[in-house]
N, C-alpha and C positions, 0 to 999 in steps of 0.2 A: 208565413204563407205556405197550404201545401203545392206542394209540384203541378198536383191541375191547376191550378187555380193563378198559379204563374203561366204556366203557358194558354190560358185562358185568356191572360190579359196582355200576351204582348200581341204589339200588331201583326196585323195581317201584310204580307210581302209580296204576295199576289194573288189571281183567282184561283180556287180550286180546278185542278186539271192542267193548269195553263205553268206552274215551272214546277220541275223537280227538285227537294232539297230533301235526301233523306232524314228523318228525324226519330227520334226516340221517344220523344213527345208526348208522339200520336198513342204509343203503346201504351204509355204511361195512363194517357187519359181514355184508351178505352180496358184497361185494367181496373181504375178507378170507379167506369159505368158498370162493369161486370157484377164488381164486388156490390154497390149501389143497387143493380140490380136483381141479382140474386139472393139478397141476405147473405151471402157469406164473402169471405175474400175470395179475391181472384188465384190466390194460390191453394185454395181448399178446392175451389171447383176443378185446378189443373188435376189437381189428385186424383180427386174422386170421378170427375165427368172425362179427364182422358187416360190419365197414366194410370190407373189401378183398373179400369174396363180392357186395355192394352198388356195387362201384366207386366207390367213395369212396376217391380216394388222397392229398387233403388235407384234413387236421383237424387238429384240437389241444385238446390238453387240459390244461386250466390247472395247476400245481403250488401246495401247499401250504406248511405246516411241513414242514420236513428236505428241502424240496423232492419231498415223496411228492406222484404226482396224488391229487388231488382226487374220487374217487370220486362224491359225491352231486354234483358241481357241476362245470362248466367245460367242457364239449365245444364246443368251437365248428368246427359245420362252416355252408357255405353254405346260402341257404335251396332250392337246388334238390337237395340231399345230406337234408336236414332232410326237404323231400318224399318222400325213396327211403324212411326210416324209416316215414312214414306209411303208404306205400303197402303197405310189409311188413307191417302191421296188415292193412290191406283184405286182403292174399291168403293171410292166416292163415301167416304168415313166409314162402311163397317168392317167389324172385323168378328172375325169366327162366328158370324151368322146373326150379330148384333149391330144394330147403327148405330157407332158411340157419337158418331158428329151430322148431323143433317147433310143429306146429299146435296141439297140447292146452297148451303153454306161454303162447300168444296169446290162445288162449281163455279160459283161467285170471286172465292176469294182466289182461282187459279185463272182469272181472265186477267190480264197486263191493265193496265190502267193508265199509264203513262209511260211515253218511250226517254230514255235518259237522253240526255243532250238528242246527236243526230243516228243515237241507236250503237250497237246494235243489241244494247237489251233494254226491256222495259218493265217498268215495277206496280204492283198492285196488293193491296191486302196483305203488306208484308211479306208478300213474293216477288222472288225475282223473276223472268223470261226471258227468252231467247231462243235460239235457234242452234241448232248443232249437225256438220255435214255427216250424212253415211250413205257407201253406195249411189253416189251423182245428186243426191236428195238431200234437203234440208228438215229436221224432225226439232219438232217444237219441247224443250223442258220447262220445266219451274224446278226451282231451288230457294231451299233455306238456307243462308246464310250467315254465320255462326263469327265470333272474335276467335282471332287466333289459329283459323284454318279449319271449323266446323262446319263441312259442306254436306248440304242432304241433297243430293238431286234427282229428279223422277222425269223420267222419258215414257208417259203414258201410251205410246207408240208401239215401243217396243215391251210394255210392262217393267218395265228395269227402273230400279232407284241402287243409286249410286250414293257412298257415304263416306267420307273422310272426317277423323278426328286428329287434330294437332295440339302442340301448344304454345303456337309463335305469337305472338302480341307485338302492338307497335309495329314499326318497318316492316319487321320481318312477319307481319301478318299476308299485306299486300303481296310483299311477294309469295308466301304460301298460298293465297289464293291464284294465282298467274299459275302457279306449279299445277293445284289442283284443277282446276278446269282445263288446262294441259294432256291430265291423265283421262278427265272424264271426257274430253276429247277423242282418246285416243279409244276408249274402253269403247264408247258408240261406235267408232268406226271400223271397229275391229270386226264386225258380222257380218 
């Protein structure tokens, strides 16, 4: 059986919107619609439709079982390539006078969608949100968040994307993430 098609068939655990349980899943199966829907794989499109219009000509992306990539997991570019993704957020997908991503795409996929437990961040489109204090005020991020301490975070506020690359996995991820939003803490409030 492939990967959609198992999580296609397990049950449902509750309604849409209504609990949070991050999943891999979701990536998986809409990886699966991309390539379906595009004729090509989902990793030919990454290529060509983002990382090659971004000037990104070295990356990598990790393989799996049967040696398939890894859809929800494994990209690994540099943290100045990690930046250009950020930055595609701040200019609602274009970059250098091109729109490599649909603006209404960006904007959609940077609204929260559900709050975790009782907060204080909440997830949407593969994004994370929250809130972050400067100056008596609280200013809204999203962030990408990576295994092993891969943080991308954009404060469209202040135009600032903040970028951490690690390589702690397991335990010591968690706490690399605690570290990092720590410092990007600290980087906001610092103005």
């Amino acid at each position: 059986r492939s990967p959609p098609r198992s999580l296609l068939a397990a049950p449902l655990v509750a309604g849409p919107g209504s609990l949070w349980n991050h999943s891999c899943g979701t990536t998986v199966l809409l990886a699966g619609c991309l390539g379906q829907r595009g004729g090509r794989t989902w990793l030919d499109s990454a290529r060509t439709d983002l990382l090659e219009p971004l000037g990104i000509p070295r990356w990598e992306w990790r393989s799996g079982f049967h040696r398939r990539p890894l859809a929800y997991a494994g990209l690994r570019l540099t943290p100045p390539d990690l930046l250009r993704l950020g930055q595609l957020l701040l200019t609602g997908g274009a970059w250098q006078g091109s729109q490599v991503v649909p603006a209404a795409w960006i904007d959609a996929s940077l609204q929260p969608s559900i709050t975790i437990g009782k907060g204080p961040f909440s997830y949407g489109h593969h994004w994370w949100d929250g809130l972050v204090p400067r100056n008596g005020t609280k200013l809204r991020w999203t962030a990408g968040v990576g295994n092993g301490g891969q943080r991308l975070f954009v404060v469209p506020e202040l135009d600032l994307v903040v970028v951490f690359t690690a390589g702690f996995y397991g335990e010591k991820s968690e706490q690399m993430g605690r570290t990092d939003f720590a410092l990007f803490r600290q980087i906001v409030g610092a103005g």
